[in-house]
Biotite code that builds the C-alpha atoms (Angstrom):
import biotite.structure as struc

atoms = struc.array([
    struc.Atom([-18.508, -12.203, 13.716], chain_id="A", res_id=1, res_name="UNK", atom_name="CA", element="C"),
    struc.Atom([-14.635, -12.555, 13.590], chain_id="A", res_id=2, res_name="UNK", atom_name="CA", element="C"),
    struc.Atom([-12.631, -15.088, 15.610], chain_id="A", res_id=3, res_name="UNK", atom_name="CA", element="C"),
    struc.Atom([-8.691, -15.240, 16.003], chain_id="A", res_id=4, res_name="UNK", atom_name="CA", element="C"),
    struc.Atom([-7.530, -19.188, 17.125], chain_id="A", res_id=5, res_name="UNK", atom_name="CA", element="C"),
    struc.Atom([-4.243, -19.694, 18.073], chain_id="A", res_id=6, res_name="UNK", atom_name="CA", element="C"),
    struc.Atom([-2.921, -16.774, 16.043], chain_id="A", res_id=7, res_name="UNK", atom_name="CA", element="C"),
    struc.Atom([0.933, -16.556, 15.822], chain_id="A", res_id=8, res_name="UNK", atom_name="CA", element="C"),
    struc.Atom([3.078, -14.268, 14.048], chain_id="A", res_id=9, res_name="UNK", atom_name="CA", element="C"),
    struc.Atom([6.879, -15.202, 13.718], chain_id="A", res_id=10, res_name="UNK", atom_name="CA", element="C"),
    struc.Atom([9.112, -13.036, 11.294], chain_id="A", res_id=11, res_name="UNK", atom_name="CA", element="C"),
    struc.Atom([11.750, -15.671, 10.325], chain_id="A", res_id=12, res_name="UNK", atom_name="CA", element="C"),
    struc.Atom([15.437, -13.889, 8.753], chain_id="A", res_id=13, res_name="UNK", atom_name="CA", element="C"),
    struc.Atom([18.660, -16.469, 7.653], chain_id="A", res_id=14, res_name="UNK", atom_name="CA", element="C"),
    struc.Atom([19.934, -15.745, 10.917], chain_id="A", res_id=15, res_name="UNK", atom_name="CA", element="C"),
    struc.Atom([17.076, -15.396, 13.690], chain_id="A", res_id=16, res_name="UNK", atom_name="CA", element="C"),
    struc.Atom([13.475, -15.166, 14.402], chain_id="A", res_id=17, res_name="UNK", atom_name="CA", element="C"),
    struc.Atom([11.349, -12.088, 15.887], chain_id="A", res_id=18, res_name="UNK", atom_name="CA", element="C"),
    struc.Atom([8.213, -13.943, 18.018], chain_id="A", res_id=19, res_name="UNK", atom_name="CA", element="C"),
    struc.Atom([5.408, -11.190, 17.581], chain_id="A", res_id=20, res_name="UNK", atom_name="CA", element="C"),
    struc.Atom([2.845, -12.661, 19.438], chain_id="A", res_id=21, res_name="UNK", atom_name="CA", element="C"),
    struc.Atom([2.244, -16.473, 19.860], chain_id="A", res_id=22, res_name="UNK", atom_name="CA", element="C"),
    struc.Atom([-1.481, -18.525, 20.796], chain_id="A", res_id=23, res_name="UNK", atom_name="CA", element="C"),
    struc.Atom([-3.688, -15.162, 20.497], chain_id="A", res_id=24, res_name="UNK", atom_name="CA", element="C"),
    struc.Atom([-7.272, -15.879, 20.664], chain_id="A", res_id=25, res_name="UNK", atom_name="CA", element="C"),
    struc.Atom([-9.805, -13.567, 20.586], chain_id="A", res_id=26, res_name="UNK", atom_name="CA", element="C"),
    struc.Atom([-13.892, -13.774, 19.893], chain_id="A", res_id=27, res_name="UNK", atom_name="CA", element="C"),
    struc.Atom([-15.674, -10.294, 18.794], chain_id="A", res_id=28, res_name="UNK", atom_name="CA", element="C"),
    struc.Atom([-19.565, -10.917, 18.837], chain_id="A", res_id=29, res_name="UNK", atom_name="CA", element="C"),
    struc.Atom([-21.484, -9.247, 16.363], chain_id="A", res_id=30, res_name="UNK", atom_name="CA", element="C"),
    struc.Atom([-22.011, -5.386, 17.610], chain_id="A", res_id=31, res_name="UNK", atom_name="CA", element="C"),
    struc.Atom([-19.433, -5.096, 19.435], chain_id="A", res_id=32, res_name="UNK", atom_name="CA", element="C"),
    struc.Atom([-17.366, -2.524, 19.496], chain_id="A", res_id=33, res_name="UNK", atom_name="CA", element="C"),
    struc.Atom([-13.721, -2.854, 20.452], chain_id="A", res_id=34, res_name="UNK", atom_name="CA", element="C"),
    struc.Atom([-10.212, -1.632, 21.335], chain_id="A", res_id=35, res_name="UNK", atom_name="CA", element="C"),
    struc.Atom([-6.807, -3.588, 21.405], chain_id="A", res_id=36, res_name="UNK", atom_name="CA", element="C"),
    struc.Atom([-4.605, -1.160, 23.248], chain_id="A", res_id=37, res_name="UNK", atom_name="CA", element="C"),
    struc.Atom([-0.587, -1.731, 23.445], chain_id="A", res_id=38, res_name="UNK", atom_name="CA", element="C"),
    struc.Atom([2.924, -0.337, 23.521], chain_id="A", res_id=39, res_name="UNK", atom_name="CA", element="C"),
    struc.Atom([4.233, 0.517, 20.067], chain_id="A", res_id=40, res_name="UNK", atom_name="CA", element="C"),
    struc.Atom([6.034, -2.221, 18.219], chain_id="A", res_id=41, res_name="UNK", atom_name="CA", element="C"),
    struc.Atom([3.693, -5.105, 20.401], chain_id="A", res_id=42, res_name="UNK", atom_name="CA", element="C"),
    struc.Atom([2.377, -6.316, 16.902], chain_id="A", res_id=43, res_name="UNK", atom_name="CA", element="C"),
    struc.Atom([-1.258, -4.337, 17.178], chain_id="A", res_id=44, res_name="UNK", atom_name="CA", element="C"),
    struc.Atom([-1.237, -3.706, 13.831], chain_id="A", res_id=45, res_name="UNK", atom_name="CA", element="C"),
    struc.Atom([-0.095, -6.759, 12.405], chain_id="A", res_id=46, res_name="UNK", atom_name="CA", element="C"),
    struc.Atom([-3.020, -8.422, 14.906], chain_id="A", res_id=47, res_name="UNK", atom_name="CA", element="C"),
    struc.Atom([-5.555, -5.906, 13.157], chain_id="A", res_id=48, res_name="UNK", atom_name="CA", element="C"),
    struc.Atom([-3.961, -7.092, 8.930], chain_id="A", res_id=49, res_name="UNK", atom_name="CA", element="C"),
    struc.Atom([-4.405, -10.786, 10.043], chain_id="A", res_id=50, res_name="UNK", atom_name="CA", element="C"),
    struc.Atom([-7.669, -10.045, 11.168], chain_id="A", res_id=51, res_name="UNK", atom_name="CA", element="C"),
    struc.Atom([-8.952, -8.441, 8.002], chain_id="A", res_id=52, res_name="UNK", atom_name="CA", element="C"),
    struc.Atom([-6.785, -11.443, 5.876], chain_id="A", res_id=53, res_name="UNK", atom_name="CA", element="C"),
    struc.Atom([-4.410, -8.588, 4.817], chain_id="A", res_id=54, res_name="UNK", atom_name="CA", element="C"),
    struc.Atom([-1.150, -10.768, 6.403], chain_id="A", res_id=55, res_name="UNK", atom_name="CA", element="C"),
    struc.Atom([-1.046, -14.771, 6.693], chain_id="A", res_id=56, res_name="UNK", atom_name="CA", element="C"),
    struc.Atom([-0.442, -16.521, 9.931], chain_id="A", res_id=57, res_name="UNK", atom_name="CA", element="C"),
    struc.Atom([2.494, -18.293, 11.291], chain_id="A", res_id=58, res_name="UNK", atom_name="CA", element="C"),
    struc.Atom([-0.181, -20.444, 12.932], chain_id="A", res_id=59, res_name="UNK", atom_name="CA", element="C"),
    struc.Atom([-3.894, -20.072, 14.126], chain_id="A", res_id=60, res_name="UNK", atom_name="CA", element="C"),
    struc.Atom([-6.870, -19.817, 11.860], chain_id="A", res_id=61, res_name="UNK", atom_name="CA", element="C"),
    struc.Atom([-9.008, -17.009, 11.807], chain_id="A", res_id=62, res_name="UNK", atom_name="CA", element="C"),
    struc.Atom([-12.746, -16.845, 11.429], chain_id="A", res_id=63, res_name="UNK", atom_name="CA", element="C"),
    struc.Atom([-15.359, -14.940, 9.735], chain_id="A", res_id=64, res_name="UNK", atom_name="CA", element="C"),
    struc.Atom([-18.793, -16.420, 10.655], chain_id="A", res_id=65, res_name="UNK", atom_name="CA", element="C"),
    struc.Atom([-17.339, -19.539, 11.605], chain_id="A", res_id=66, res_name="UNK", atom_name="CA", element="C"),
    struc.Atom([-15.663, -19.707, 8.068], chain_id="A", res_id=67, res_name="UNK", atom_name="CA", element="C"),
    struc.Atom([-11.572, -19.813, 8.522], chain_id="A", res_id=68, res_name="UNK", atom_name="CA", element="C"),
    struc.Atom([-10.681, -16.849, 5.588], chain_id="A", res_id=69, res_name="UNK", atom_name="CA", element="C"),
    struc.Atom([-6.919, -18.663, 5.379], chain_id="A", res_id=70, res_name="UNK", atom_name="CA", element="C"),
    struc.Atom([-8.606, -21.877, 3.662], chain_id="A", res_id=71, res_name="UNK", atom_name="CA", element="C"),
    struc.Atom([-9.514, -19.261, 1.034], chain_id="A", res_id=72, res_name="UNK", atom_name="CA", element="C"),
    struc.Atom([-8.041, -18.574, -2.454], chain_id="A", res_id=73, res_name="UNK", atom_name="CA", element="C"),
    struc.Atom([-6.646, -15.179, -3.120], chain_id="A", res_id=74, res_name="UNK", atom_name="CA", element="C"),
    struc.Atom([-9.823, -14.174, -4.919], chain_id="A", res_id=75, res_name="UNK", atom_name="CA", element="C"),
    struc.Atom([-12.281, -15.627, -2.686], chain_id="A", res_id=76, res_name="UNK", atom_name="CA", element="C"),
    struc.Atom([-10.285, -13.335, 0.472], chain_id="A", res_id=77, res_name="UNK", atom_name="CA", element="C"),
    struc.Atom([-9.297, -10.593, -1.902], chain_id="A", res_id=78, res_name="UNK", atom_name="CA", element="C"),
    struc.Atom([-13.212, -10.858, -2.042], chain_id="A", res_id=79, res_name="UNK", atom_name="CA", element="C"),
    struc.Atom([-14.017, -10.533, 1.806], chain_id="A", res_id=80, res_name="UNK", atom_name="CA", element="C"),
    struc.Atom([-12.200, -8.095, 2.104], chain_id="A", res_id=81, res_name="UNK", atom_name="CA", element="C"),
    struc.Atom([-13.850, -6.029, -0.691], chain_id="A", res_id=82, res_name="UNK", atom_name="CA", element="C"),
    struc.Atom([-17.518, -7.092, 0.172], chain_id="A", res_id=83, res_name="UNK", atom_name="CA", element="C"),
    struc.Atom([-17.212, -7.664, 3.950], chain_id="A", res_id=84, res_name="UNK", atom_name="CA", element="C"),
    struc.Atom([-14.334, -5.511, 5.978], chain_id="A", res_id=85, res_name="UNK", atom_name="CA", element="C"),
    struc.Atom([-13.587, -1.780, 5.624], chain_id="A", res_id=86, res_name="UNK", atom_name="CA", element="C"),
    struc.Atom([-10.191, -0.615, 6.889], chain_id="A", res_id=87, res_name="UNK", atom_name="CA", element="C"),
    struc.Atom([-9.245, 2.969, 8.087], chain_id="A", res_id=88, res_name="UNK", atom_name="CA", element="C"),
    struc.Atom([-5.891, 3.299, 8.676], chain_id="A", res_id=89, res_name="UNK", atom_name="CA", element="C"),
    struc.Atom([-3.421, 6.142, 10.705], chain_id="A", res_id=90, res_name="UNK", atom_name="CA", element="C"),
    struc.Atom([-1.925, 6.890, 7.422], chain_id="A", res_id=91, res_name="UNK", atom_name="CA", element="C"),
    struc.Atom([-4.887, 6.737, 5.349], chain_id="A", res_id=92, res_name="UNK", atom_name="CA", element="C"),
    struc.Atom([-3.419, 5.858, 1.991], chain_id="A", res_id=93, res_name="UNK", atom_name="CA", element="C"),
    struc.Atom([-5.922, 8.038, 0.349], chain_id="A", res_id=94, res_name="UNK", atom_name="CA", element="C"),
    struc.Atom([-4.788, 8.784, -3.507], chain_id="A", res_id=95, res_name="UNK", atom_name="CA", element="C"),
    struc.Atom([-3.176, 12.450, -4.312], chain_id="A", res_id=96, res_name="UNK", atom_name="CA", element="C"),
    struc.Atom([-3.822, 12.111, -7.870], chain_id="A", res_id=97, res_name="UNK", atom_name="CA", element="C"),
    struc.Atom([-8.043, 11.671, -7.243], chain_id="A", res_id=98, res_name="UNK", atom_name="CA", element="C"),
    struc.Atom([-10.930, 13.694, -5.715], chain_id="A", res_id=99, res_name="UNK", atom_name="CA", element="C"),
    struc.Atom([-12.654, 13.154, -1.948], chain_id="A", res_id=100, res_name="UNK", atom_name="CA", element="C"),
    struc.Atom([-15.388, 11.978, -4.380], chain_id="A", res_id=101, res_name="UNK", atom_name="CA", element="C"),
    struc.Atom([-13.167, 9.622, -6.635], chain_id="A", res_id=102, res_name="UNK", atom_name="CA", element="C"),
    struc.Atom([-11.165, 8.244, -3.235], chain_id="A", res_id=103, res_name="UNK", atom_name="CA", element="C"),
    struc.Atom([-14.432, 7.167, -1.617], chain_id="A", res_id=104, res_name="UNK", atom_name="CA", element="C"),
    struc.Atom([-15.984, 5.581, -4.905], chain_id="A", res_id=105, res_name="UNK", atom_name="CA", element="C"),
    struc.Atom([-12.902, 3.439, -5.244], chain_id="A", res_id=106, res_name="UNK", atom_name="CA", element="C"),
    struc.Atom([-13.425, 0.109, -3.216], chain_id="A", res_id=107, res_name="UNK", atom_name="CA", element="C"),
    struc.Atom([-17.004, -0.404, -5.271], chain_id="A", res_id=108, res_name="UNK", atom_name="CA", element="C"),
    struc.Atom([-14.991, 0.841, -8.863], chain_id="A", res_id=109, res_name="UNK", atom_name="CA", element="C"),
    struc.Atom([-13.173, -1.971, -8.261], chain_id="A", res_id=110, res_name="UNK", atom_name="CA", element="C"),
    struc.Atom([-15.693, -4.668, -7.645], chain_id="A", res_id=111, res_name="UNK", atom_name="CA", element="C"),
    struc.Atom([-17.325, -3.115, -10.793], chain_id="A", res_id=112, res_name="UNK", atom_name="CA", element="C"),
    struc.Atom([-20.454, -1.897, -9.803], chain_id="A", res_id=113, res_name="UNK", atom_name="CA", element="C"),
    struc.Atom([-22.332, 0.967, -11.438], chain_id="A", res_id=114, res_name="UNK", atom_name="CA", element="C"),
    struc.Atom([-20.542, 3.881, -11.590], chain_id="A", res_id=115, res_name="UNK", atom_name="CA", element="C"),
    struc.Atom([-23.539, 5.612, -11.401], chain_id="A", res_id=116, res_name="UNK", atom_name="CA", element="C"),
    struc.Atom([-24.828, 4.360, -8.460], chain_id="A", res_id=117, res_name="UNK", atom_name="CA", element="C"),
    struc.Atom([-21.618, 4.433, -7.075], chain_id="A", res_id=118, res_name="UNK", atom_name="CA", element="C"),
    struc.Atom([-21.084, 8.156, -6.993], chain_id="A", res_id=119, res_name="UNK", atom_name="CA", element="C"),
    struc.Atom([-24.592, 8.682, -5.540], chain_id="A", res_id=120, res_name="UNK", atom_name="CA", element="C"),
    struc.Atom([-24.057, 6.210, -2.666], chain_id="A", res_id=121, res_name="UNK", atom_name="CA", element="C"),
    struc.Atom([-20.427, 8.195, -2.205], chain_id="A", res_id=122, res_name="UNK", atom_name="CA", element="C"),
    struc.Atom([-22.166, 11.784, -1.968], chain_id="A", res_id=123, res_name="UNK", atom_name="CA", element="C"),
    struc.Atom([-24.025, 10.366, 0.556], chain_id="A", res_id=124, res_name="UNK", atom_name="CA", element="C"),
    struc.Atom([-21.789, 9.127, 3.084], chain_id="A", res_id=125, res_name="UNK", atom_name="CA", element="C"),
    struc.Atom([-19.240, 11.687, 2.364], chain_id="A", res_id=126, res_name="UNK", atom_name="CA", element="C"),
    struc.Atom([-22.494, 14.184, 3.696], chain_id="A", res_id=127, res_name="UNK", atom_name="CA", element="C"),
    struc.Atom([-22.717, 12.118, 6.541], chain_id="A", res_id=128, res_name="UNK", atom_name="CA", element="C"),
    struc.Atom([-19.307, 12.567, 7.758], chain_id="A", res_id=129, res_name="UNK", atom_name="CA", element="C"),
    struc.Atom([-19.477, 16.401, 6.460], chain_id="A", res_id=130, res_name="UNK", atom_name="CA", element="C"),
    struc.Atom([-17.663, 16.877, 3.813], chain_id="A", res_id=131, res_name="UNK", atom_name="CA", element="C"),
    struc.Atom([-20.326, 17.643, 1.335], chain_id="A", res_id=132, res_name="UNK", atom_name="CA", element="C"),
    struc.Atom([-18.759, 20.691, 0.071], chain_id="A", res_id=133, res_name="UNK", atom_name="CA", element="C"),
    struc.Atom([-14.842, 19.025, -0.271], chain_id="A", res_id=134, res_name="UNK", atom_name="CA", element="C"),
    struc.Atom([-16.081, 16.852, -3.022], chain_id="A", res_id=135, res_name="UNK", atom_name="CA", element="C"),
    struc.Atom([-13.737, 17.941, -5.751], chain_id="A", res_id=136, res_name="UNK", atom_name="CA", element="C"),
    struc.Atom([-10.942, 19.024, -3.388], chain_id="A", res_id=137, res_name="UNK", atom_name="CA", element="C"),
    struc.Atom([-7.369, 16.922, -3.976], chain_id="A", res_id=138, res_name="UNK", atom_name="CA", element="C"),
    struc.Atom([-6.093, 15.190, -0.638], chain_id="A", res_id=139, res_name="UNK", atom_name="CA", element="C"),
    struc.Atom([-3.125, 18.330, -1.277], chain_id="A", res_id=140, res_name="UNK", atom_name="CA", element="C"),
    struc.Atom([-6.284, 20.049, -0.270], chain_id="A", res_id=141, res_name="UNK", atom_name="CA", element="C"),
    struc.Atom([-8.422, 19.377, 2.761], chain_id="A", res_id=142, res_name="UNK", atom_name="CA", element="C"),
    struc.Atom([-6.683, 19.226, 6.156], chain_id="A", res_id=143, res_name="UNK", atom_name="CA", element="C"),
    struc.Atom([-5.417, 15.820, 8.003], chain_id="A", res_id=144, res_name="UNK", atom_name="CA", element="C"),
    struc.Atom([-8.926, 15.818, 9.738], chain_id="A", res_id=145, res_name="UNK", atom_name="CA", element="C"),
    struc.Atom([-10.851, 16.094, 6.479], chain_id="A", res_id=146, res_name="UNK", atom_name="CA", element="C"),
    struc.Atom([-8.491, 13.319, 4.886], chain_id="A", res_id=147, res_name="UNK", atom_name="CA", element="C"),
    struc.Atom([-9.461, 10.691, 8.062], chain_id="A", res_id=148, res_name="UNK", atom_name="CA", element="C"),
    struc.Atom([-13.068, 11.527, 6.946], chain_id="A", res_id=149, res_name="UNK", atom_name="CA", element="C"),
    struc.Atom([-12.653, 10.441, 3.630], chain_id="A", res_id=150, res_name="UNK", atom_name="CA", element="C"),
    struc.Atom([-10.610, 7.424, 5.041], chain_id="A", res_id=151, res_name="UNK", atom_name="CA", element="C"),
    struc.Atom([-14.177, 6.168, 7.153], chain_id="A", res_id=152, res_name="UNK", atom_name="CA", element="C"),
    struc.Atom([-16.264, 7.281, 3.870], chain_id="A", res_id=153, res_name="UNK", atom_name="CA", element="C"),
    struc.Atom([-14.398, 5.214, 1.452], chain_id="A", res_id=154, res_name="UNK", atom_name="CA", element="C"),
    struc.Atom([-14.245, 2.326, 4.629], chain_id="A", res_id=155, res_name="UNK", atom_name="CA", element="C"),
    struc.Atom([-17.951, 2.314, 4.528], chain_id="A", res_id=156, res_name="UNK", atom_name="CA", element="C"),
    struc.Atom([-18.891, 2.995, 0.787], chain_id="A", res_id=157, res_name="UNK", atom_name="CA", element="C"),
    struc.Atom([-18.660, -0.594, 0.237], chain_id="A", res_id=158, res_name="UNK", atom_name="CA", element="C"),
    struc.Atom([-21.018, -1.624, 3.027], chain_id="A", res_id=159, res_name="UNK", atom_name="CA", element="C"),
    struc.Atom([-19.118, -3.744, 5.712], chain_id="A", res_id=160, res_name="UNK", atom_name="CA", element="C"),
    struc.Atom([-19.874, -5.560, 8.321], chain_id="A", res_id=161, res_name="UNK", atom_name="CA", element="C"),
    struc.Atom([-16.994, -5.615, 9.723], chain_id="A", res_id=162, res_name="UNK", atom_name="CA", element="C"),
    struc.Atom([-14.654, -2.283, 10.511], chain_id="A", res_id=163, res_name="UNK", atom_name="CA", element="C"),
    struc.Atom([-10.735, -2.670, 11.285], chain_id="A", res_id=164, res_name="UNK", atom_name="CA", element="C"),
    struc.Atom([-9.229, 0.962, 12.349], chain_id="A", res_id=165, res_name="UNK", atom_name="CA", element="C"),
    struc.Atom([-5.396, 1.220, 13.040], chain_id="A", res_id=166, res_name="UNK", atom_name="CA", element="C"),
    struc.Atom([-4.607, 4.454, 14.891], chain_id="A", res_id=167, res_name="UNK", atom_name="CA", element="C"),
    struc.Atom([-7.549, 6.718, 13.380], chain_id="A", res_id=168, res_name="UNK", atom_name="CA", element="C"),
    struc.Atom([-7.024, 9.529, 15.912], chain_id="A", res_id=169, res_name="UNK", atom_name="CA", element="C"),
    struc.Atom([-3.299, 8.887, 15.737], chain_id="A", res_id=170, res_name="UNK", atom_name="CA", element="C"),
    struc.Atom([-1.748, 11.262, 13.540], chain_id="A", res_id=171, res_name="UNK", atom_name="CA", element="C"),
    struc.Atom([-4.600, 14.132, 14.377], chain_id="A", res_id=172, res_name="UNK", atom_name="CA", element="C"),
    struc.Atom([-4.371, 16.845, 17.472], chain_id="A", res_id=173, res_name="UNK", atom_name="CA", element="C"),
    struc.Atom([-6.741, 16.135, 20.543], chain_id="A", res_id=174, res_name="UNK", atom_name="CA", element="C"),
    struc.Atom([-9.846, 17.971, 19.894], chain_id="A", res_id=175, res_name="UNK", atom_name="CA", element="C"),
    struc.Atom([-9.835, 16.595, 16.090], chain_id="A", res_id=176, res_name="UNK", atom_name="CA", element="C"),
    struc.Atom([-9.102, 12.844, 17.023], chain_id="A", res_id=177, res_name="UNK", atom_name="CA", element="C"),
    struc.Atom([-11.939, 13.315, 19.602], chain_id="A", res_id=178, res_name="UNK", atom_name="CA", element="C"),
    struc.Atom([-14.417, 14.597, 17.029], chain_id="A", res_id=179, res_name="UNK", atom_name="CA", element="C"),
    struc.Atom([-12.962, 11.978, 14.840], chain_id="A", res_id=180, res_name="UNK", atom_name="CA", element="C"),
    struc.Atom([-14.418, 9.153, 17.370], chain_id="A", res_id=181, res_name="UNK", atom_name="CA", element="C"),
    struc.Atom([-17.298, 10.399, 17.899], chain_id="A", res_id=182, res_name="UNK", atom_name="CA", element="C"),
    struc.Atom([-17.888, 10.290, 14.287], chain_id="A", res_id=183, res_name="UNK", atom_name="CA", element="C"),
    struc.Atom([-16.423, 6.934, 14.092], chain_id="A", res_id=184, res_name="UNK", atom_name="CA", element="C"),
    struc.Atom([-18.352, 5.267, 16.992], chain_id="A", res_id=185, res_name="UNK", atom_name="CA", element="C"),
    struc.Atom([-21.870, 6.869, 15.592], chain_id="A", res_id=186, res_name="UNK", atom_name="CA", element="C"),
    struc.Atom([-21.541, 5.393, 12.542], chain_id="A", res_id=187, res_name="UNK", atom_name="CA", element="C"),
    struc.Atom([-20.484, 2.274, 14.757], chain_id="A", res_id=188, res_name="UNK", atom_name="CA", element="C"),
    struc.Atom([-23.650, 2.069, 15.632], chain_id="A", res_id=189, res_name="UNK", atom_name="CA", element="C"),
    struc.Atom([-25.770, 3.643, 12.873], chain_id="A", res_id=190, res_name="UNK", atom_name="CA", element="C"),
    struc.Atom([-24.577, 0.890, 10.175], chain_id="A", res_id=191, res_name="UNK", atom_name="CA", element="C"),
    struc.Atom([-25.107, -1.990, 12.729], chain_id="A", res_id=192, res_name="UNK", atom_name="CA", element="C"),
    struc.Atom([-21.330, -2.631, 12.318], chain_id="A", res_id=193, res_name="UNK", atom_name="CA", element="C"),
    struc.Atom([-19.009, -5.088, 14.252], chain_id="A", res_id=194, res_name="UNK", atom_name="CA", element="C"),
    struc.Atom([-15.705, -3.136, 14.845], chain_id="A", res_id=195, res_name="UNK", atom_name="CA", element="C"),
    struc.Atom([-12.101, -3.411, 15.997], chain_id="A", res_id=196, res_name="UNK", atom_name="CA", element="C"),
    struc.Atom([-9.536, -0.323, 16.390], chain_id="A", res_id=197, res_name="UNK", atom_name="CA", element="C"),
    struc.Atom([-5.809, -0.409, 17.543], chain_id="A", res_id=198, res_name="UNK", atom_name="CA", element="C"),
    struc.Atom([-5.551, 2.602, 19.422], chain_id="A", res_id=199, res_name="UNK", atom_name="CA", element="C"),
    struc.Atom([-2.869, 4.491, 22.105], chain_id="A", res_id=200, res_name="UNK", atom_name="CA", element="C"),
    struc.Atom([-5.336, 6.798, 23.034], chain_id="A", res_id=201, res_name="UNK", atom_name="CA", element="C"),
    struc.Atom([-6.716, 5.624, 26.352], chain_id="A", res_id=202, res_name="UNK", atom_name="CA", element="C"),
    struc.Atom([-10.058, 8.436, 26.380], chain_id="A", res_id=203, res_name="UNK", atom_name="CA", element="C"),
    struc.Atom([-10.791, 5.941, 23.443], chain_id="A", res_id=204, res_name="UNK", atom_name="CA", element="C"),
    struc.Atom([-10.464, 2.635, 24.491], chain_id="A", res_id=205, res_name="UNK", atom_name="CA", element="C"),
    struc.Atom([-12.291, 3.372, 27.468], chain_id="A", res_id=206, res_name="UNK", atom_name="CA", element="C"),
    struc.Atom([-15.709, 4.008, 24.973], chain_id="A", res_id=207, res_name="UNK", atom_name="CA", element="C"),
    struc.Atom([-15.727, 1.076, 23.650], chain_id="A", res_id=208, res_name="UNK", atom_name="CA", element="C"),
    struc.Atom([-17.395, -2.095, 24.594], chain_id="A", res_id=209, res_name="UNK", atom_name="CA", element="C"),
    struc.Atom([-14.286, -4.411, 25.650], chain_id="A", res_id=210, res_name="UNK", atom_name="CA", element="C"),
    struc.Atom([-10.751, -3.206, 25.896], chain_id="A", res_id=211, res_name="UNK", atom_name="CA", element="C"),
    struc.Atom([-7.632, -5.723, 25.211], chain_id="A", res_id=212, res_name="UNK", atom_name="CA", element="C"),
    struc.Atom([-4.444, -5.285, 25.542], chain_id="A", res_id=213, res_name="UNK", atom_name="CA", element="C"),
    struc.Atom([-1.486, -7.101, 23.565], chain_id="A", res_id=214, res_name="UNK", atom_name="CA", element="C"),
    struc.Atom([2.100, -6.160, 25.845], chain_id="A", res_id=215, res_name="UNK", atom_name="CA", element="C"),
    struc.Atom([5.160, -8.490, 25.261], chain_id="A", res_id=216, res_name="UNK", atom_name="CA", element="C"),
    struc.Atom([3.482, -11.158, 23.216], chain_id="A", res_id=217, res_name="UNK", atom_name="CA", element="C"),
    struc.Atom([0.605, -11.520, 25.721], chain_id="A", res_id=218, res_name="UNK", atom_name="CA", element="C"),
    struc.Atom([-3.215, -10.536, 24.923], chain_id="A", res_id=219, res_name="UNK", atom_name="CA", element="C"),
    struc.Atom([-5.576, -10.073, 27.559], chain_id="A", res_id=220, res_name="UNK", atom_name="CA", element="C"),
    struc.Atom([-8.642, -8.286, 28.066], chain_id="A", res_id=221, res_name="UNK", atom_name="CA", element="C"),
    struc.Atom([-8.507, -5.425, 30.423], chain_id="A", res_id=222, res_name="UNK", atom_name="CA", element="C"),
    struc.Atom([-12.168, -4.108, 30.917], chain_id="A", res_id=223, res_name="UNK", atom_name="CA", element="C"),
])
């Protein structure tokens, strides 16, 4: 499904030059479900925005169904990652100024599809992850659990095949980031979805298919 070659990521300033990682190479098969695991400040993250053709490679090429997304235009990848990839992040960038309801519609307002349809296909995966009854509420208004929810219902409204999480459970107390993955891995498997989430959280990464970790500029796979 997705395919890092080579991958590199050097931050260049006047003066010096910050190696992130260097030759990473990675191959997630179709299904799969899996965890890149790391210290902080290891480059995780930026791993998981070049995967999803949010950040550009230093070097490397990387490849969604055997298609390198970097050869693309910025409409054709602004594209993929409308149509194709469906990102939940730690901080989950929802907007203050818009309903649960009007957060999760917004991926497919903006590739212009039926509004509509739109807000029918959003009640229904925002009663999937339970939060039928938070529809109206403001993000002021539901707690940091709620708010993740949203995050995975506006990541899916859009129908992806491919899933990038950074830190879902991150910024949530135990028992909610544990409910939080269960939610997340059900849907995993309920939408047939390939999936890849940067994560501290060991009880995690151990639930998922393959585990890989990415420590001092080298990426291996652990289990």
């Amino acid at each position: 499904m997705i395919e890092a070659r080579s991958l590199t990521k050097i931050y260049k300033t006047p003066a010096s030059q910050v190696v992130v990682f260097e030759d990473v190479n990675l191959n997630v098969e179709r299904g799969k479900l899996v965890a890149i695991i790391g210290p902080s400040g290891a480059g995780k993250s930026t791993l998981l925005h070049l995967l999803g053709g949010l950040d550009t490679p230093t070097r490397g090429d990387v490849l969604f169904k055997n298609q390198n997304i970097f050869e693309w235009g910025p409409g054709e990848l602004a594209r993929f990652r409308n149509r194709h990839v469906g990102f939940v992040f730690q901080f989950h960038h929802l907007l203050p100024e818009f309903s649960t309801l009007e957060n999760t519609m917004m991926p497919r307002l903006i590739r212009g599809d039926n509004r509509a349809e739109i807000e029918v296909a959003a009640r229904q995966i925002l009663d999937r992850v339970g939060l039928s009854h938070r529809l109206e509420h403001k993000v002021g208004e539901i707690s940091g659990g709620e708010q993740q929810r949203v995050a995975i219902a506006r990541a899916l409204i859009g129908g992806p095949e491919l899933l990038l999480a950074d830190e879902p459970t991150g910024n949530l107390d135990f028992r909610t980031g544990e409910h939080i993955f269960e939610m997340f891995r059900e849907l995993h498997r309920e939408r047939d979805l390939t999936s890849v989430i940067v994560t501290h959280n060991e009880r995690v990464a151990v639930q998922c298919d393959e585990v890989w970790e990415l420590d001092a500029g080298v990426f291996r796979r652990t289990a």
